[in-house]
C-alpha positions in Angstrom: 21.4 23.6 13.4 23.2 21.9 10.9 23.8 17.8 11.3 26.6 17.6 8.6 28.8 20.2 6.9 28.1 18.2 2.9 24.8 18.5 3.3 25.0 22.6 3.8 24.4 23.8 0.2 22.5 22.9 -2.8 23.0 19.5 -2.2 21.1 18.7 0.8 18.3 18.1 -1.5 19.8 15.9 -3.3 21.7 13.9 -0.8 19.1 13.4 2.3 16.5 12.0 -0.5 19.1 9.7 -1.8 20.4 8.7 1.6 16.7 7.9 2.9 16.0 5.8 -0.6 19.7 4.1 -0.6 18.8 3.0 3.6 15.0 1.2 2.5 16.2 -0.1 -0.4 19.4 -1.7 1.5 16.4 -2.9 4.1 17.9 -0.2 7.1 16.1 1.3 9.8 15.8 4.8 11.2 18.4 4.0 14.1 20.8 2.6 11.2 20.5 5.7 9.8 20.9 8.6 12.7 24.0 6.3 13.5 25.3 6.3 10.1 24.7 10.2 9.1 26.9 10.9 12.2 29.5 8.8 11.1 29.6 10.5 7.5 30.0 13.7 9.7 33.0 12.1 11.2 34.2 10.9 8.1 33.9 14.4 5.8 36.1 16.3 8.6 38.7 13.4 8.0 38.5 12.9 4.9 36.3 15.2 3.0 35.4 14.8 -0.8 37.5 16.3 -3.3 35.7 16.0 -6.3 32.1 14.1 -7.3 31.1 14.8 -3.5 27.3 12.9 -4.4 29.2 9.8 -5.5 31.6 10.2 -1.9 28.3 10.7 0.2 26.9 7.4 -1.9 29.6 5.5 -1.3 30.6 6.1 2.3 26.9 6.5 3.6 26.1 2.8 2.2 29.5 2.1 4.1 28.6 3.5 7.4 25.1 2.2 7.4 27.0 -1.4 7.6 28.6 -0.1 10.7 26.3 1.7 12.4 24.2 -2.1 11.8 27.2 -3.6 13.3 27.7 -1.5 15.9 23.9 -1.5 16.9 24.0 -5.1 17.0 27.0 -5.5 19.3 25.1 -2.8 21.6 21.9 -4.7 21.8 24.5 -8.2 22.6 26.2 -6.5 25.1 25.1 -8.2 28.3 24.2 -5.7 31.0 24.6 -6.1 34.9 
């Protein structure tokens, strides 16, 4: 099963290296990151790249890794009853 239609050719091994390096360097956690690969996927079938599609998956992954922080957070603060 594929996660995410970018990563289906001869990228993938490019791009899940780099997105795994790009999330512990930016100090991100494995929940950050399920969240935020799911929110690329969302993304590409909005707006998919149209030409340097490494620098697109750069830039919005390191994007949607702040939300899916954000997001997390406000989850976790949420109170519960």
């Amino acid at each position: 099963m594929r996660i995410c239609p970018i990563l289906t050719d001869d990228l993938t091994d490019i791009l899940l290296p780099m997105s795994l390096l790009m999330a512990e360097n930016l100090g991100y956690g494995h929940n950050e990151m399920i969240e935020a690969v799911c929110k690329v996927n969302d993304k590409f079938h909005q707006y998919p790249p149209t030409k340097n599609r490494t620098a697109w998956f750069r830039m919005v992954f390191e994007e949607k890794l702040k939300e899916a922080r954000g997001d997390i957070l406000a989850y976790k603060a949420k109170p519960r009853s």
